[in-house]
C-alpha positions in Angstrom: 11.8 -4.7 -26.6 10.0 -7.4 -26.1 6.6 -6.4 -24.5 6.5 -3.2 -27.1 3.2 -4.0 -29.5 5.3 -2.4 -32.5 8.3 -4.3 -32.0 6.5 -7.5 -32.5 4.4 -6.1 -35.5 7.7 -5.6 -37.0 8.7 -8.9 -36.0 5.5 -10.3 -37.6 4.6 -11.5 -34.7 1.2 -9.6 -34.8 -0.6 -9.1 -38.3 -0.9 -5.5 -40.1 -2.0 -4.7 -43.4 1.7 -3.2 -44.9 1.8 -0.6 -46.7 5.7 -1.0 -47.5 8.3 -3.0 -45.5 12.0 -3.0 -45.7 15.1 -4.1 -43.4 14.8 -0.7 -41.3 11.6 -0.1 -41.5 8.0 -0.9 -42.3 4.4 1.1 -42.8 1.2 -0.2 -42.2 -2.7 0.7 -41.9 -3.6 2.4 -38.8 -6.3 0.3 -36.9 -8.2 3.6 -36.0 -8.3 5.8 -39.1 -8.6 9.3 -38.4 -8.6 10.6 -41.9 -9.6 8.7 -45.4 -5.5 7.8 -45.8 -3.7 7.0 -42.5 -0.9 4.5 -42.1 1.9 4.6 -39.7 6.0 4.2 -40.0 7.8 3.1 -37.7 11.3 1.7 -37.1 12.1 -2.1 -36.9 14.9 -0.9 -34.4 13.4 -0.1 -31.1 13.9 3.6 -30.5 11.0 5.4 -27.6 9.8 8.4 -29.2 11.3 11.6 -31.1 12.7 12.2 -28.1 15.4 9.3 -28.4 16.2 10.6 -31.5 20.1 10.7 -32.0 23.6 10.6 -34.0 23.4 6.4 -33.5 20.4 6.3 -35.3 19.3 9.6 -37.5 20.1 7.5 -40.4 17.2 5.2 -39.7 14.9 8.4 -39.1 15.9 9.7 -41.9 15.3 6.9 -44.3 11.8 6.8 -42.7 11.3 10.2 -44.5 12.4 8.8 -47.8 9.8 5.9 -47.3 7.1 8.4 -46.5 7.7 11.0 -49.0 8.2 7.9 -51.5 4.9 6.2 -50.4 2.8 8.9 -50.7 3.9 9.8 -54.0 3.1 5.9 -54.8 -0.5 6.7 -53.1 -1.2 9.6 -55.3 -1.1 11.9 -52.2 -0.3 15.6 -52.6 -1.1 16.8 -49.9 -0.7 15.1 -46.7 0.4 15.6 -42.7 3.2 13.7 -40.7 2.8 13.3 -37.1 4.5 12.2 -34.5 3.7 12.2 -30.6 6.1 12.4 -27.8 5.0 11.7 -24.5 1.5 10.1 -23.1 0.0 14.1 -22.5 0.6 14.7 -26.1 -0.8 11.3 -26.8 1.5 8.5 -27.9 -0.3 5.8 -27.0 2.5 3.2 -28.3 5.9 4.3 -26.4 7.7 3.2 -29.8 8.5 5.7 -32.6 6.0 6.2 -34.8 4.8 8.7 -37.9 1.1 8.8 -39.0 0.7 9.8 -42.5 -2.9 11.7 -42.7 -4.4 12.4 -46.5 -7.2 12.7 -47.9 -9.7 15.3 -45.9 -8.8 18.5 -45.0 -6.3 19.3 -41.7 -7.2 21.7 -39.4 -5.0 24.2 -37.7 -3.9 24.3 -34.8 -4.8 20.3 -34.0 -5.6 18.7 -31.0 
């Protein structure tokens, strides 16, 4: 999608500072750190939210969970939250699918 500001990070068209890139994916620093270790991981393929979520591409989603449990390992992190947001009232702010990866303080339940 071309006006979606994660497509064109993954198309390098706007800088990040990577965590990890591959040819499905790629995980970078978030811009607005909400916790001491917080990147993101999202898709290359353009797919909306959670909610777009199906059999054409679970393989994609699911490698993103490798690369996440893989990465954090790499980053030392034992301990660590996965979120994703669906919708703008439960405050995706970028309508492209996204994980956060939060480490490093402790989480508190219930959030938001």
């Amino acid at each position: 999608m071309s006006d979606c500001l994660f497509c064109k990070i993954a198309a390098g068209e706007i800088p990040s500072s990577k965590v990890y890139e591959d040819e499905k994916c790629l995980a970078f620093h978030d811009i607005d750190p909400q916790a001491p270790t917080h990147f993101l991981v999202i898709p290359k393929e353009h797919i909306g939210s959670v909610a777009e979520v199906n059999e054409d591409n679970a393989a994609t989603v699911a490698h993103i969970f490798t690369v996440i449990a893989r990465e954090a390992k790499r980053l030392g992190l034992q301990s660590y939250r996965v979120v994703s947001n669906i919708g703008e009232q439960a405050g995706q702010s970028v309508p492209h699918l996204h994980f956060h990866v939060l480490a490093g303080r402790d989480m508190t339940w219930p959030p938001g």
